[in-house]
C-alpha positions as a printed Julia matrix, in Angstrom:
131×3 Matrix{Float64}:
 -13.61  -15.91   -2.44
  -9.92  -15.53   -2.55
  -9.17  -17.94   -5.52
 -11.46  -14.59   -7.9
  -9.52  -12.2    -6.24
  -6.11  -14.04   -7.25
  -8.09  -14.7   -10.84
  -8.74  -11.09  -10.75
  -5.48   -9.77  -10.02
  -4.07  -12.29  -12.16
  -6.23  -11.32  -15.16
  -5.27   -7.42  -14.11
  -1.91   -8.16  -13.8
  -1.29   -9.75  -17.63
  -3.71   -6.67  -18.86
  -0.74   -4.45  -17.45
   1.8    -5.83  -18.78
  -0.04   -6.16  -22.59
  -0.26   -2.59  -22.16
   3.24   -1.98  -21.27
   4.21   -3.82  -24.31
   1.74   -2.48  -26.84
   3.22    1.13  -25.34
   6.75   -0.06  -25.99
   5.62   -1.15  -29.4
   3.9     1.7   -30.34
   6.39    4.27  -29.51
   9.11    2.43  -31.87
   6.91    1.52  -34.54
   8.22   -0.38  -37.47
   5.87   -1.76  -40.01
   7.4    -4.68  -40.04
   6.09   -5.05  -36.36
   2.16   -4.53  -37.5
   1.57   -8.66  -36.57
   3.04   -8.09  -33.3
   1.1    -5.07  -32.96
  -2.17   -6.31  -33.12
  -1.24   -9.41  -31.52
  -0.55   -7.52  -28.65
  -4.15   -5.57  -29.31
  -6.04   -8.83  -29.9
  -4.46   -9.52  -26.13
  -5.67   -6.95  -24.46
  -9.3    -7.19  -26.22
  -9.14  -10.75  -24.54
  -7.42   -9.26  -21.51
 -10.94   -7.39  -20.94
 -13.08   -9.9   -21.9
 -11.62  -12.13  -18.8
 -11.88   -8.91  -16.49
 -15.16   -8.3   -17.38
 -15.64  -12.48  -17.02
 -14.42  -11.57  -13.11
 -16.98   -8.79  -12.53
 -19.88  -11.75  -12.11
 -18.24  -13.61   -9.19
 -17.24   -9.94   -7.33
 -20.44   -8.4    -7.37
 -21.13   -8.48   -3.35
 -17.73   -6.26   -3.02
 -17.95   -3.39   -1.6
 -14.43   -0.71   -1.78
 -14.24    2.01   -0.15
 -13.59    4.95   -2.51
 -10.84    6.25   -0.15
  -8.55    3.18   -1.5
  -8.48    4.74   -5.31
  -7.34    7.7    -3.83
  -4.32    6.04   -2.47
  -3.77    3.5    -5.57
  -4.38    7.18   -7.2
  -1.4     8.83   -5.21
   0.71    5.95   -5.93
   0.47    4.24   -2.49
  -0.27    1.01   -1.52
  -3.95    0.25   -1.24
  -2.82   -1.86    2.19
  -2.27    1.33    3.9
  -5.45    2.74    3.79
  -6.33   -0.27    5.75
  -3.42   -0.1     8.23
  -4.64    4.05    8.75
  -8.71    2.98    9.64
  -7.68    0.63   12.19
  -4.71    3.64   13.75
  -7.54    5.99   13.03
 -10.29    3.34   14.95
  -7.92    2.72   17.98
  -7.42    6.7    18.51
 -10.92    7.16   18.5
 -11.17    4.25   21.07
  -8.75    5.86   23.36
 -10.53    9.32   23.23
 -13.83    7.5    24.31
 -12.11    5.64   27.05
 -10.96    9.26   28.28
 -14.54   10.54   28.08
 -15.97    7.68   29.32
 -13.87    8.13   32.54
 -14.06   11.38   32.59
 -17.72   10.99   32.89
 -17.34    8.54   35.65
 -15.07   10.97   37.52
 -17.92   13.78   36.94
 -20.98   11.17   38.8
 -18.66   10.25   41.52
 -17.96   13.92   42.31
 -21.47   15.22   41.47
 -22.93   12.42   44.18
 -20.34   13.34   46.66
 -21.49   16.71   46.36
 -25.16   16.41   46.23
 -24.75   13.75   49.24
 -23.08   16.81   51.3
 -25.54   19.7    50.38
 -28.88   16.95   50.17
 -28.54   13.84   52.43
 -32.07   12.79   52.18
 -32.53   13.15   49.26
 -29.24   11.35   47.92
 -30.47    8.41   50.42
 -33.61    8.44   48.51
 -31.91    7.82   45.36
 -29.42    5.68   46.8
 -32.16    3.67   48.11
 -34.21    3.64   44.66
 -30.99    2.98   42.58
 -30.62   -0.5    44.59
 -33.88   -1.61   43.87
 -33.46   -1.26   40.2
């Protein structure tokens, strides 16, 4: 799977740069440059022809629209990866804290309950054992 995403990168990569040269081109236009011009067009017709070739072999990949919005905000698309797993492990750690918090809360409610119902708390004591 990672040989068509270096294919598709690759193929992406050459599609940029056609464009940056067509731009370059086209903004200092001589007409003595018209072969190079379409030359440069002709590339990036085949430029999306092998893109589109790429689209086949990807088609079980799934991106999360979040990662345009950072290749949108000019960041790096690596990021948005490196922020889900920050945001994942401060999630974790405010579950740990209810999770023991809750803990806390049974221990203390028992204690309590054993003090103002003894019997009863034995009872459940007793049927918490067997199960």
């Amino acid at each position: 799977m990672a040989e068509k995403f270096e294919q598709l990168e690759e193929n992406l990569e050459q599609f940029i740069e056609n464009v940056r040269q067509l731009g370059i081109i086209a903004s200092d236009f001589q007409p003595q440059g018209q072969a190079v011009l379409n030359q440069k067009i002709n590339s990036m017709i085949t430029g999306l022809k092998d893109i589109e070739a790429c689209k086949s072999s990807l088609q079980g990949v799934n991106i999360p629209l979040e990662v345009f919005d950072y290749i949108d905000d000019g960041k790096n698309p690596q990021l948005y990866t490196k922020h889900c797993i920050e945001k994942a492990l401060t999630k974790n750690e405010d579950v740990k804290g209810k999770i023991e918090m809750y803990q806390k809360f049974r221990q203390e409610l028992l204690s309590q309950l054993s003090t103002v119902y003894p019997e009863q708390m034995n009872e459940y004591k007793a049927l918490r054992k067997n199960t």
